[in-house]
C-alpha positions as CSV (number, residue, x, y, z in Angstrom):
1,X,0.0,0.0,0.0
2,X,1.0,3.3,-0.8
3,X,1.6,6.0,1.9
4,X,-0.7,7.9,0.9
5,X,-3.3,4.8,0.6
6,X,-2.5,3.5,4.4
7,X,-3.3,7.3,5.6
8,X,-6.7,7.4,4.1
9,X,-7.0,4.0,5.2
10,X,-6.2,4.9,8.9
11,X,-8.2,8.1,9.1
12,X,-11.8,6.3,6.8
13,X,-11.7,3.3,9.7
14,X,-12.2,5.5,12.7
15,X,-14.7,7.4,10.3
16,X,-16.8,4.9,9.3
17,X,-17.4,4.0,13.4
18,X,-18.7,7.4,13.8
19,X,-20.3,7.7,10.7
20,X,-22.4,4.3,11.5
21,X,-22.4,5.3,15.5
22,X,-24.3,8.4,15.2
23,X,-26.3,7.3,12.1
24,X,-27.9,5.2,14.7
25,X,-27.9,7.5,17.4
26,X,-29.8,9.8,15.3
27,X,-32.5,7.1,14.5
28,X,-33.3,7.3,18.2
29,X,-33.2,10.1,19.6
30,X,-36.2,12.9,19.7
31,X,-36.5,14.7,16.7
32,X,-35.8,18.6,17.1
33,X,-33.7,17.7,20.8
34,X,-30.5,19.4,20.7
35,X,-29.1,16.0,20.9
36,X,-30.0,15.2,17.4
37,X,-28.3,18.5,16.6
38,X,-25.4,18.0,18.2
39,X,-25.2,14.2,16.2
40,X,-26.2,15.9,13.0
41,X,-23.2,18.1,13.3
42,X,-20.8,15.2,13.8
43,X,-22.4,13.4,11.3
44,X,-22.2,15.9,9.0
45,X,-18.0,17.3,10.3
46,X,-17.2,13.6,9.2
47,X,-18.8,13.6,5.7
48,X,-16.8,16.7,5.5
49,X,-13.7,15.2,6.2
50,X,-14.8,12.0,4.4
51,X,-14.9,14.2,0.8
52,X,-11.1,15.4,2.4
53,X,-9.5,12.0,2.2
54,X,-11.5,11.1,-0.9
55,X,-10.1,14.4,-3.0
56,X,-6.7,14.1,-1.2
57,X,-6.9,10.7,-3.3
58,X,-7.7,11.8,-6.6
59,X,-5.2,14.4,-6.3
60,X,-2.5,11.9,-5.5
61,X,-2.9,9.5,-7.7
């Protein structure tokens, strides 16, 4: 694997847990609590740095 393969590698594994985690999390908790906006903003920080990794890719490749 290339270095630059093993570091998106390392950082998408952690990702995906919290990804999944608070996908679920978000299923149950009460819609409108701050809770859910609290998850929806983790959820939607890792998506951000999902499209990171991914571009970092391309651009590398």
């Amino acid at each position: 694997m290339r270095p630059n393969q093993t570091l998106a590698h390392e950082i998408n594994n952690p990702l995906f847990a919290i990804l999944g985690l608070t996908e679920l999390l978000l299923a149950e908790v009460e819609k409108g609590s701050r809770m859910q906006e609290r998850l929806e903003l983790i959820h939607d920080s890792a998506l951000e740095i999902k499209e990171i990794v991914r571009t970092a890719q391309r651009e590398r490749t």
